[in-house]
TORLUM-605449 format. One record per atom (N, C-alpha, C): residue in three letters; x, y, z. Coordinates in steps of 0.001 Angstrom, whole numbers, plus 500000, padded with zeros to 6 digits. Each point is the difference from the previous one (the first is absolute). Layout:
% TORLUM-605449
ALAXYZ;...
//
This chain:
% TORLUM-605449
UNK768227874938324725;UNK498950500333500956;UNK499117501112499443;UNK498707499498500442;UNK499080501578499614;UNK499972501256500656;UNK500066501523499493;UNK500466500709501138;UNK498824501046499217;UNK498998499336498779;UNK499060501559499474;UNK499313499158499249;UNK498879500670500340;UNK498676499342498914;UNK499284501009499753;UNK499370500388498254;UNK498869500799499904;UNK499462499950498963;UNK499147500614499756;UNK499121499898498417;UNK500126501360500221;UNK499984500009498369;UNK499749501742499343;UNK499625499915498810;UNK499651501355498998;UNK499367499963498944;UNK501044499836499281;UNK499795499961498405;UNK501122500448498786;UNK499430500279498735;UNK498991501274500279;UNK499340500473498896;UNK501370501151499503;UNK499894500190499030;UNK501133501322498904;UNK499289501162500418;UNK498754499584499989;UNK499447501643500616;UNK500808500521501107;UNK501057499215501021;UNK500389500466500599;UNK501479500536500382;UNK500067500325498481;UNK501807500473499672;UNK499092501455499427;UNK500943501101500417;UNK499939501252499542;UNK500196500327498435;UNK501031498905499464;UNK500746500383499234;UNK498754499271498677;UNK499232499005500088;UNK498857499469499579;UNK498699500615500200;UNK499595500112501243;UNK498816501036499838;UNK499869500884500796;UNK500917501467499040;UNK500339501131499707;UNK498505500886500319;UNK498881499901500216;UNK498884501071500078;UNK499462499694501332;UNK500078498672500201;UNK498603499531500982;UNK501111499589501156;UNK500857499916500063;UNK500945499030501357;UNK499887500747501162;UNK499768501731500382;UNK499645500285501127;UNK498572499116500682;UNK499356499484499334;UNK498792499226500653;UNK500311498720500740;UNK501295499121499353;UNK500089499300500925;UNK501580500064501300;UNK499481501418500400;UNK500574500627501324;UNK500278498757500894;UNK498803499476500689;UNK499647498847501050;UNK500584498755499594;UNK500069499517498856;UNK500747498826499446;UNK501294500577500124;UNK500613500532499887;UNK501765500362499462;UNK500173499916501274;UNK499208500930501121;UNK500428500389501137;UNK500423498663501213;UNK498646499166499752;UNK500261498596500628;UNK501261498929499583;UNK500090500202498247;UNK501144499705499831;UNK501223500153500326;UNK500196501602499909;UNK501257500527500913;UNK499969499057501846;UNK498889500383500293;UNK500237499159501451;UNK500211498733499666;UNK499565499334499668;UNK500622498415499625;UNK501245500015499529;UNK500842500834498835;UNK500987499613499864;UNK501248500891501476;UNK499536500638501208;UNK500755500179500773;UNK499470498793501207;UNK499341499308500306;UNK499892499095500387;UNK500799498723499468;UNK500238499682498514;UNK500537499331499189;UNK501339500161500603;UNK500767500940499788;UNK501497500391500155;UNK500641499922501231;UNK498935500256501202;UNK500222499480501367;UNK500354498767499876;UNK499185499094499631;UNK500233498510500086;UNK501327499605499324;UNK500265500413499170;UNK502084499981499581;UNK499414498291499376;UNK499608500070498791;UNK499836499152499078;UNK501144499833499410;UNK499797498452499748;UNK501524499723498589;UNK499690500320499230;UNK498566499109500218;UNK499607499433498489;UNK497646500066500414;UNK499870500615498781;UNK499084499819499540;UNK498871498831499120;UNK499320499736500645;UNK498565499277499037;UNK499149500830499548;UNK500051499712499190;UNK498893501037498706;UNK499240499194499894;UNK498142499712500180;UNK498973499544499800;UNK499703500760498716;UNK499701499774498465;UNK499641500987499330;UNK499602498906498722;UNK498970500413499455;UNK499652499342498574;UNK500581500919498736;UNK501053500555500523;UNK501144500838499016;UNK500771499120499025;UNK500586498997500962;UNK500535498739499085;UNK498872499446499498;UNK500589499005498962;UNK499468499168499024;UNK498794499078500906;UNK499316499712499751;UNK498626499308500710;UNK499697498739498955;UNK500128498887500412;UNK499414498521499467;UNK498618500213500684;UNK499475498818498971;UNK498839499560500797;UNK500244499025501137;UNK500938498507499865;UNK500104499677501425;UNK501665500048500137;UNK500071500488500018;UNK501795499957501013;UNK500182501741500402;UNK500446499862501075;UNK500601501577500551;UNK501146500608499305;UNK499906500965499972;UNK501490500654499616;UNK501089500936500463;UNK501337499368499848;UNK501092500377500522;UNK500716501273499174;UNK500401500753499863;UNK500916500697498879;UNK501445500107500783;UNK500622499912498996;UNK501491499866500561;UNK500741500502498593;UNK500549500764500505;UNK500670501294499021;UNK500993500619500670;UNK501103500507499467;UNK500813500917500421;UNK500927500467499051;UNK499785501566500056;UNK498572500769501052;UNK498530500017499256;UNK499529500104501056;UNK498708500464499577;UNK500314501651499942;UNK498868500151498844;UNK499727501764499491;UNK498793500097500216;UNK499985500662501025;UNK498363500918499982;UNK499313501027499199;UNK499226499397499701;UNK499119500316498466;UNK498640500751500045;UNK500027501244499509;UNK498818500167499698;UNK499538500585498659;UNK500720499614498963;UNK499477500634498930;UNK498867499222499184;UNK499229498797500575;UNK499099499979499634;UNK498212500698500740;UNK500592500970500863;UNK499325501156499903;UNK500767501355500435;UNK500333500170499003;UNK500328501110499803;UNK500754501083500105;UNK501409499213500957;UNK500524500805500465;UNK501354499228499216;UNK500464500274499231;UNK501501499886499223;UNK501508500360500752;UNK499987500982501188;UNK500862500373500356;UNK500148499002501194;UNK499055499518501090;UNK500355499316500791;UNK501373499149500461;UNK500663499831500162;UNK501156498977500449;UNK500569499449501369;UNK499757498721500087;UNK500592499753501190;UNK500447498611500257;UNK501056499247500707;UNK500453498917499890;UNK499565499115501069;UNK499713498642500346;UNK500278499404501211;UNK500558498665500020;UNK500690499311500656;UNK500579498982499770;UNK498976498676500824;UNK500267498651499578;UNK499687499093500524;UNK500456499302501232;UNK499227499149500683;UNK500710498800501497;UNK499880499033499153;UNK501134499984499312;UNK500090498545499158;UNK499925499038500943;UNK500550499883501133;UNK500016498751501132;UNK498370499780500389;UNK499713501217500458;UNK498312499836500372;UNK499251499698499317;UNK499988499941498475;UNK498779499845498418;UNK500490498253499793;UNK501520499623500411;UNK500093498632499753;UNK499381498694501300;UNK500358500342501366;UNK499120499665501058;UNK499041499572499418;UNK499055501495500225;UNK498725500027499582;UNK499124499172498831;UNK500779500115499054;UNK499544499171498857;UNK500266498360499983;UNK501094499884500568;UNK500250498571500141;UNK499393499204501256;UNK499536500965501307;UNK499005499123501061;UNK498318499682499463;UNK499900501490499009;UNK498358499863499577;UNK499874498887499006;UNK500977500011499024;UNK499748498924499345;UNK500357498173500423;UNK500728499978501388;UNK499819498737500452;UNK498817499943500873;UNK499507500725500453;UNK498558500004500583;UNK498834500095499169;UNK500455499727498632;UNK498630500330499043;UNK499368500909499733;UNK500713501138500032;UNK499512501671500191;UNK500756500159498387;UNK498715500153498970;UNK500416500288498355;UNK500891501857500287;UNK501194499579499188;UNK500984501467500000;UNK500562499597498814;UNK500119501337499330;UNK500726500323498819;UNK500782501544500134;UNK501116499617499724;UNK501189500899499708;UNK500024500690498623;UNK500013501346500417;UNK499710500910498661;UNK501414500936500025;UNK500386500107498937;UNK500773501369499860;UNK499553501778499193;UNK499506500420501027;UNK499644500965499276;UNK500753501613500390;UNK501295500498499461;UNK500026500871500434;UNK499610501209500464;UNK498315500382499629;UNK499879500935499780;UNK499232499857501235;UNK499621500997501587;UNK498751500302500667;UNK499054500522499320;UNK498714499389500009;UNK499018500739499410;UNK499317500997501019;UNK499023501091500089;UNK499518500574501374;UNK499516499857500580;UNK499545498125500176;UNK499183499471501136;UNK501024500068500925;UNK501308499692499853;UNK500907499837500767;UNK500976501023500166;UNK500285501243498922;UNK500900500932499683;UNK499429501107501267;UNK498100500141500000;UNK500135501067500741;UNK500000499740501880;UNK499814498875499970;UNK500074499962501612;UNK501365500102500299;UNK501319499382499217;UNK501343500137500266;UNK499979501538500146;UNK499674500571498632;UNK500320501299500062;UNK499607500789501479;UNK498991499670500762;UNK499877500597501040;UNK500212499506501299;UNK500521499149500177;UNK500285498982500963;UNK501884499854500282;UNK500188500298498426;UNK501983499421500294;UNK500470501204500281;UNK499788501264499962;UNK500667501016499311;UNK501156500259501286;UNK499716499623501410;UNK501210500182500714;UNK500520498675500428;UNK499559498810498687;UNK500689498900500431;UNK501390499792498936;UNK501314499976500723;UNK500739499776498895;UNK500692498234499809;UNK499890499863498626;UNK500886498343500414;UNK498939499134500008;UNK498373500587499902;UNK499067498702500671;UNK500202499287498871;UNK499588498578499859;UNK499400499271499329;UNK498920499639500160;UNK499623499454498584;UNK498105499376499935;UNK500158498864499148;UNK498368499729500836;UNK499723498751499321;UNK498753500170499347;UNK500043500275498537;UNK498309500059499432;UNK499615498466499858;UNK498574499815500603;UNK499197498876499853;UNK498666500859499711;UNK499505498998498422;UNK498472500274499595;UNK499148499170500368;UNK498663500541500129;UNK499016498452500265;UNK499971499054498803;UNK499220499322500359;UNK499365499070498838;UNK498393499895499962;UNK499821499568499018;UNK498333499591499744;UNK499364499681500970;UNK500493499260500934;UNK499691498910500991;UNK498906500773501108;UNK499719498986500142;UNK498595501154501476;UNK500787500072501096;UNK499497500734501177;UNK500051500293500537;UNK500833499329501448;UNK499554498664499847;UNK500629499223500925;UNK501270499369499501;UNK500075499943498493;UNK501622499718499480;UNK501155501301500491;UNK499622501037499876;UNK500531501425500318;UNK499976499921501402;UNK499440499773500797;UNK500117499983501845;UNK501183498908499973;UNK499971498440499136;UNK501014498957500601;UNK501138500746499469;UNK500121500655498528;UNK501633500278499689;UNK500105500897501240;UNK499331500863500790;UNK500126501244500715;UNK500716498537501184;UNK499509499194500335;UNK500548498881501469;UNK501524499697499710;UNK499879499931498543;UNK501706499557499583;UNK500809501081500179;UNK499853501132499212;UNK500563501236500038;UNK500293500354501716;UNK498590500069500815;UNK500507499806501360;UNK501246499281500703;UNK500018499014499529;UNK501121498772500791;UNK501420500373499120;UNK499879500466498895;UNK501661500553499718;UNK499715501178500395;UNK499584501086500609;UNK500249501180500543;UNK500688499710501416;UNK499364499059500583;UNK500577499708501222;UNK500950499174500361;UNK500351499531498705;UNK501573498963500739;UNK500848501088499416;UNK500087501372499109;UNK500860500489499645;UNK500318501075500707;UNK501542499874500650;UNK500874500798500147;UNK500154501652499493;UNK499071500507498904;UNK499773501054499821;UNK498760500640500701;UNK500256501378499809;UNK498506500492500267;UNK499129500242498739;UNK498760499649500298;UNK499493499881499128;UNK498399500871499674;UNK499733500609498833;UNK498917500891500697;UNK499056499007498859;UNK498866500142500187;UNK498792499665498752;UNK499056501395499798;UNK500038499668498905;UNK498617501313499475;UNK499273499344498818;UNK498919500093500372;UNK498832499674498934;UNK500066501272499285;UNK499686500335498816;UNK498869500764499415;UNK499026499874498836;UNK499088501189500224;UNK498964499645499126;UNK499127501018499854;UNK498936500258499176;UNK499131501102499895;UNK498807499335500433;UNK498606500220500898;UNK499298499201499948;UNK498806500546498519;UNK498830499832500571;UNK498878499727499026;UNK500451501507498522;UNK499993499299498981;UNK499861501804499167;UNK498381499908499282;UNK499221499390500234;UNK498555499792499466;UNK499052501195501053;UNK499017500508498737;UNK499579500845500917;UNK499281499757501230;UNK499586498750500064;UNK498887499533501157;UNK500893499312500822;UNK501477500366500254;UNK501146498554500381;UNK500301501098501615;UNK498980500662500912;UNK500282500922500683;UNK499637498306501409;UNK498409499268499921;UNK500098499162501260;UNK501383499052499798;UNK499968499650498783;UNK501273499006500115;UNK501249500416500732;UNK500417501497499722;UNK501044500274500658;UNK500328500418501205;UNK498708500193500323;UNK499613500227501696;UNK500198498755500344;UNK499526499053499659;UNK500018498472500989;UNK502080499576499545;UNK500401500414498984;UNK501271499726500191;UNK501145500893501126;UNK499086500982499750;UNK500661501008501548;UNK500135499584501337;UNK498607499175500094;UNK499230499753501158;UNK501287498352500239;UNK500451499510498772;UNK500605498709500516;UNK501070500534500060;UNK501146500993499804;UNK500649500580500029;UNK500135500183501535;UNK499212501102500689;UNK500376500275500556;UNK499562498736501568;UNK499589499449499212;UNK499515498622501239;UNK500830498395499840;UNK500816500205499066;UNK501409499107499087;UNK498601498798500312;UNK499034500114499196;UNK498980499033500039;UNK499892499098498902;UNK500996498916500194;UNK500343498826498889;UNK499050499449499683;UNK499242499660500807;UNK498837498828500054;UNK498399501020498960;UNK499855501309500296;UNK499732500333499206;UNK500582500630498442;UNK501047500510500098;UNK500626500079498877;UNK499808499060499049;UNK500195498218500554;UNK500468499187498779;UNK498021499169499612;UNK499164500917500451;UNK498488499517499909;UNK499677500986498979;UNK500549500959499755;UNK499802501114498659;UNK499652498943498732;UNK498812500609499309;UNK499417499078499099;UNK500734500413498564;UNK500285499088499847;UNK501564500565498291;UNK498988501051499132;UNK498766499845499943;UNK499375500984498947;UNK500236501120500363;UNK499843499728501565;UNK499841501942500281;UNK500986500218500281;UNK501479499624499856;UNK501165500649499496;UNK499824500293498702;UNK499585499704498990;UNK500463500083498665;UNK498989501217499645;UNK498556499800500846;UNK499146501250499761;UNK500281501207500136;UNK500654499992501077;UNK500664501199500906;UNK501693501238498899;UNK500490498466499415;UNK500691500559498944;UNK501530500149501104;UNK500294499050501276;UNK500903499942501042;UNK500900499466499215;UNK501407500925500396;UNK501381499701499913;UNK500909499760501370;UNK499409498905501025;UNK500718500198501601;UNK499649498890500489;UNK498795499233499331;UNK499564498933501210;UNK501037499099500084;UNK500327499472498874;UNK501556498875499982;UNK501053500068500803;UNK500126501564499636;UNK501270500345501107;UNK499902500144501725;UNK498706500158499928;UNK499889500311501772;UNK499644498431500247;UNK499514499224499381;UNK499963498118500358;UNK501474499712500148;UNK501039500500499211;UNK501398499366500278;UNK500491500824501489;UNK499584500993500062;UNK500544500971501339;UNK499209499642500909;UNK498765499313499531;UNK499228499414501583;UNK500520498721500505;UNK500516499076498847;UNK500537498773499766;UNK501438500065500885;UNK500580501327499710;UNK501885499717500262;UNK499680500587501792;UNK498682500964500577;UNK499849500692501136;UNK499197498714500888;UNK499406499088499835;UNK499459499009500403;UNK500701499137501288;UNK499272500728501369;UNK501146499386500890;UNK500385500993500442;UNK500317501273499280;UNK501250500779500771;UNK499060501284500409;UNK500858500922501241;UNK499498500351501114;UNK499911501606498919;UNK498766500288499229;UNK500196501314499717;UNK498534501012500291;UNK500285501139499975;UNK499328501206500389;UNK499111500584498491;UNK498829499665499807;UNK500451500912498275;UNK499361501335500319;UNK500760500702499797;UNK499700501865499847;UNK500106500306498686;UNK498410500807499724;UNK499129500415498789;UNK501093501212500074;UNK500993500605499118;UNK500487501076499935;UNK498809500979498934;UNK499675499301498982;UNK499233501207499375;UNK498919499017498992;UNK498826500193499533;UNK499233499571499358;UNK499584500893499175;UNK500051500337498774;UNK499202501342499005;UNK499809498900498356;UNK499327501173499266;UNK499329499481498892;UNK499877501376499290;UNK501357500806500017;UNK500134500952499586;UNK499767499844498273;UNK499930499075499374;UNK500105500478498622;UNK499093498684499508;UNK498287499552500578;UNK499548498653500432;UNK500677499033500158;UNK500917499561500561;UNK500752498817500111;UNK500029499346501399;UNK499871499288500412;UNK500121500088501764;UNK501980499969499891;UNK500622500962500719;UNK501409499409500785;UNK499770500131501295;UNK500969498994500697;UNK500079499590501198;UNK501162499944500572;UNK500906500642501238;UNK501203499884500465;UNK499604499279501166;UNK500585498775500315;UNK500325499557501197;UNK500917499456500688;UNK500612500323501586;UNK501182499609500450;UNK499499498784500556;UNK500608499260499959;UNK499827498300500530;UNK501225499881501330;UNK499878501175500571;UNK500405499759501742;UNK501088499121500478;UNK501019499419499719;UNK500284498463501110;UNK500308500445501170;
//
């Protein structure tokens, strides 16, 4: 069953231990985070969905990683000391993979032990009073926009016949281009209006202009929320270091 839904960022700018000069600036990001991950911990999750283009990314098939354990990684920026473990829902990654692919939903199974920090830093701020959770990393794919909403319908229908609780989290950074400030306003604006119908009308250039790392993932979280009764609360919006991040609680 679903018991948490949200999008958040996963820029490195937002580990202390990475950027060491400038991280008091993003005060308002950390801070919304902290509220999301005590909202998170209320809900008494098993198991986690990780929305993240951290894993391996095809052009058309989605991706699964299935590892154990996974090591959360950040020394490809910069931080060498980092360490942290999380384990897999082997039961939930096999479901999942075996309903999408009889429904014609392209999935590929990756083993990659390592979290990269699309996915390393939202755990990092989200698990820290979860003990025991498990996750499930899924990456996008190439695919537009409306392929990413149907895997999001599949992903929906095994959240809800399963016996666990189950949370989803997208993340993503939006626009990093300097002129990528309307784009990320109108992704705010669908954000906070869970506005599918405009979301999946976004013209592919002006994602790619914009220089967006999120639209994929919020099509699978609009895809898996489709139907279901949620609230979305804007916890924090900044562009502390030009980047748009965005925290939002997705209510049920």
């Amino acid at each position: 069953m679903l018991v948490f839904a949200g999008f958040v960022p996963n820029s490195p700018l937002l580990m202390p231990g990475i950027n060491t000069t400038r991280f008091p600036e993003a005060k308002e990001t950390v801070e919304a985070l902290h509220e999301l991950a005590d909202d998170l911990y209320a809900a008494h999750p098993d198991t986690i969905v990780i929305l993240s283009h951290g894993t391996p990314v095809y052009e058309d098939a989605f991706s699964i990683n299935v590892a154990d354990p996974y090591t959360a990684d950040l020394s490809a920026v910069g931080d060498l000391d980092y360490h942290k473990t999380y384990h897999p829902d082997f039961g939930f990654i096999d479901t999942l993979q075996r309903f999408a692919r009889k429904n014609g939903i392209p999935v590929s199974l990756s083993t990659d032990e390592k979290l990269a920090f699309p996915s390393t830093v939202p755990l990092h701020y989200l698990t820290s009073h979860l003990k025991d959770i498990r996750i499930v990393p899924v990456a996008p794919s190439s695919l537009d926009g409306k392929a990413h909403f149907s895997f999001g319908n599949t992903l929906q229908h095994i959240v809800s016949q399963s016996d666990k609780r189950i949370a989803l989290i997208a993340t993503g950074d939006m626009g990093h281009a300097e002129d990528a400030e309307d784009f990320n306003e109108k992704l705010v604006t669908f954000l906070k209006e869970r506005n599918s119908s405009g979301l999946l009308q976004v013209n592919p250039d002006d994602i790619t202009k914009a220089q967006d790392t999120s639209y994929r993932q919020i099509c699978m979280l609009f895809g898996a929320l489709d139907g279901v009764n949620t609230t979305p609360e804007l916890l924090s919006y900044a562009k502390p270091f030009g980047v748009g991040y965005a925290v939002v609680n997705f209510v049920l």
